[in-house]
C-alpha positions as a printed NumPy array, in Angstrom:
array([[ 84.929, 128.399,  83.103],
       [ 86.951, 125.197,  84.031],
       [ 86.788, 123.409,  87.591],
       [ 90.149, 122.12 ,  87.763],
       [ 90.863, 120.546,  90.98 ],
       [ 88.226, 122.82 ,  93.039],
       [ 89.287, 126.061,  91.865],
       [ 87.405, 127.918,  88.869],
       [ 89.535, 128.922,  86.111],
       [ 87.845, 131.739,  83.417],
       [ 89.977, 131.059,  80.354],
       [ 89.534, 132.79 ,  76.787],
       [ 89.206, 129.189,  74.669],
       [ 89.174, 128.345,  70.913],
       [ 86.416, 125.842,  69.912],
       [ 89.349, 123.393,  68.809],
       [ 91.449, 123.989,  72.325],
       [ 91.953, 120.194,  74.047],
       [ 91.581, 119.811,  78.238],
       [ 95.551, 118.835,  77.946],
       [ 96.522, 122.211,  76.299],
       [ 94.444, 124.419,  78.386],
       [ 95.501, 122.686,  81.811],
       [ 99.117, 122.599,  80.692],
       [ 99.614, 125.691,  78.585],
       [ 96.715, 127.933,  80.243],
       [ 96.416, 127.023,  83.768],
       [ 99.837, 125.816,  84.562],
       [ 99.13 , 122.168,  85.114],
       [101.842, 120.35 ,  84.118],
       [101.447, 116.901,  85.731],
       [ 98.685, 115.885,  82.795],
       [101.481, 115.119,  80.054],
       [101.12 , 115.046,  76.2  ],
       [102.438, 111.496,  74.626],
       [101.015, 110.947,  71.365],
       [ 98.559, 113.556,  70.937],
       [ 96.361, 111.237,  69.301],
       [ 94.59 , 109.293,  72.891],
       [ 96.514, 105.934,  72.325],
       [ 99.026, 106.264,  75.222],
       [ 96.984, 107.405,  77.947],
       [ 99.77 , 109.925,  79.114],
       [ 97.309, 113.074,  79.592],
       [ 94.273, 110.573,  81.355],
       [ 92.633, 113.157,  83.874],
       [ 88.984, 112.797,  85.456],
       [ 86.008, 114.894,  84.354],
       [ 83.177, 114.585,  86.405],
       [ 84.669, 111.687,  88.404],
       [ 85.078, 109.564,  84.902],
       [ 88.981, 109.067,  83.597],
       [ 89.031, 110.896,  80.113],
       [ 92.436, 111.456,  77.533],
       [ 92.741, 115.113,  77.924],
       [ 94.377, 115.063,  74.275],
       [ 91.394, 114.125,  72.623],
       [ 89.076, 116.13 ,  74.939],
       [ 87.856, 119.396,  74.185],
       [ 88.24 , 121.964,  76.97 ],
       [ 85.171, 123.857,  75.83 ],
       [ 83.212, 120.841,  76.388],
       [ 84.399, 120.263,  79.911],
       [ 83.262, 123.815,  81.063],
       [ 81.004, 123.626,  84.382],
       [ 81.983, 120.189,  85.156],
       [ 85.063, 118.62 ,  87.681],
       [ 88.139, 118.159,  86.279],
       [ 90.48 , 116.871,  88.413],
       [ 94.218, 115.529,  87.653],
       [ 97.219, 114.329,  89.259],
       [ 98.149, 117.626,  90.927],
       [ 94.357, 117.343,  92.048],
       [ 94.379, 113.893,  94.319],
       [ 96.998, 115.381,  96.916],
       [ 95.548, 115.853, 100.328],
       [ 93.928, 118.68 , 102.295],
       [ 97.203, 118.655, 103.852],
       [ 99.589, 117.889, 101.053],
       [ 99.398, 114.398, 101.637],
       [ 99.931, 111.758,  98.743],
       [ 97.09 , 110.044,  97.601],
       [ 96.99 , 106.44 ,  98.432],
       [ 97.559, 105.397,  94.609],
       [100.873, 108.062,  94.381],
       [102.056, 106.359,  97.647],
       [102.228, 103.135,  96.213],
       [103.416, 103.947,  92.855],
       [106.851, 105.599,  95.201],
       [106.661, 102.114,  97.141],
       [106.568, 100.29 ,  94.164],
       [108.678, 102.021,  92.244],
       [106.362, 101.664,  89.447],
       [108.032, 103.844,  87.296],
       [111.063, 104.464,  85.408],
       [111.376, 107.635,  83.305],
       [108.056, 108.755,  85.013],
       [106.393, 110.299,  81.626],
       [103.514, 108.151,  81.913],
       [103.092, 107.97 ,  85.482],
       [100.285, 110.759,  86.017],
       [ 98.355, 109.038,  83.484],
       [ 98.839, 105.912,  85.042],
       [ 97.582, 106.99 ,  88.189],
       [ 95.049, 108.84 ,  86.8  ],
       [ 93.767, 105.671,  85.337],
       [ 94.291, 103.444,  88.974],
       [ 92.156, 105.744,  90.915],
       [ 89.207, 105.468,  88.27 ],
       [ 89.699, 101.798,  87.828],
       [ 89.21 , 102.147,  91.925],
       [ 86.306, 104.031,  91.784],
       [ 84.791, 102.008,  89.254],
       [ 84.803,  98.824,  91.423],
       [ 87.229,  97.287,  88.481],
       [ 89.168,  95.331,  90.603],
       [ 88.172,  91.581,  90.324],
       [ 90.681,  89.738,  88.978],
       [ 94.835,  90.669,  88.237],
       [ 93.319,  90.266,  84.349],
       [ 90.442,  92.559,  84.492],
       [ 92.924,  95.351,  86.224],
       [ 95.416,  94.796,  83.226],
       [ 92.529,  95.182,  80.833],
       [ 91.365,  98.399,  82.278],
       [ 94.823,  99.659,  82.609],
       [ 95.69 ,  98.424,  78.96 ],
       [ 95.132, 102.   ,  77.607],
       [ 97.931, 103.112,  79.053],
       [101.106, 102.87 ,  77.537],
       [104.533, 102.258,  79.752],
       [107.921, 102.672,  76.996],
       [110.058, 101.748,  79.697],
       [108.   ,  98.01 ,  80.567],
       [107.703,  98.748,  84.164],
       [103.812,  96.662,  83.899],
       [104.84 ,  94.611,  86.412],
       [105.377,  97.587,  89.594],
       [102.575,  99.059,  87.968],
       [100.376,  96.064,  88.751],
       [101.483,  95.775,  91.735],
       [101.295,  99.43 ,  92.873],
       [ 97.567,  99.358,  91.644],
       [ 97.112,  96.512,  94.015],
       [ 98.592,  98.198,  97.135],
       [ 97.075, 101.802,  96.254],
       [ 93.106,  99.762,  95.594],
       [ 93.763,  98.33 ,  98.945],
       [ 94.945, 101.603, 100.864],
       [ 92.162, 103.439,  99.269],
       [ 89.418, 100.608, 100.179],
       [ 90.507, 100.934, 103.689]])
């Protein structure tokens, strides 16, 4: 059984079945996206158990019992955009928008890991994932707005 955003999901898996196949191809979670397939883009970064993870390299069987959440997971109660989405729209911190669930994926853990003490230390955290288009710079700053909406 997977947790995926609060809701149980009893799924028939192989042994060799990854988190990003069996939320995207099983479940019907297509925000988590599939870049390389080989966890050097960060495209597919979800949380498991509150800790960001590359659902590529991840296997689902090893994630059963324990909270999965990704991007389709950090709307509101009331459909609300999570602080982090919010400023990546303000920002307009993307540009072809494959890599932006992973991005923000990443943002809210960096968040939630109190990673935020220098513009250098968020680029080093955020270095694992991998923007084609070059849009670091809205990135960085979107990560800056969305840390300080969700700090309050």
């Amino acid at each position: 059984m997977l947790i995926v955003n609060g809701e149980a999901h009893h799924l028939i898996l192989s042994t060799t079945t990854t988190l990003a196949d069996a939320l995207r191809e099983q479940i019907g979670l297509t925000g988590t996206k599939i870049g390389c397939n080989h966890g050097q883009c960060g495209a597919c970064t979800v949380h498991v158990e509150g800790r960001r993870v590359l659902a590529c390299l991840t296997l689902a069987a090893n994630c059963q019992g324990k909270a999965i959440t990704t991007i389709e997971g950090l709307f509101g109660d009331n459909g609300s955009l999570h602080p982090m989405q919010q400023a990546f729209i303000d920002q307009d911190a993307f540009q072809c928008g494959y890599c932006t669930p992973g991005q923000i994926m990443s943002a809210v853990a960096l968040v939630e890991e109190g990673r935020l003490d220098s513009v250098d230390q968020i680029r080093e955290y955020m270095s694992g994932n991998l923007c084609r288009c070059g849009a670091y710079p809205k990135i960085l700053a979107a990560v800056l707005q969305g840390a300080s909406a969700m700090r309050g």
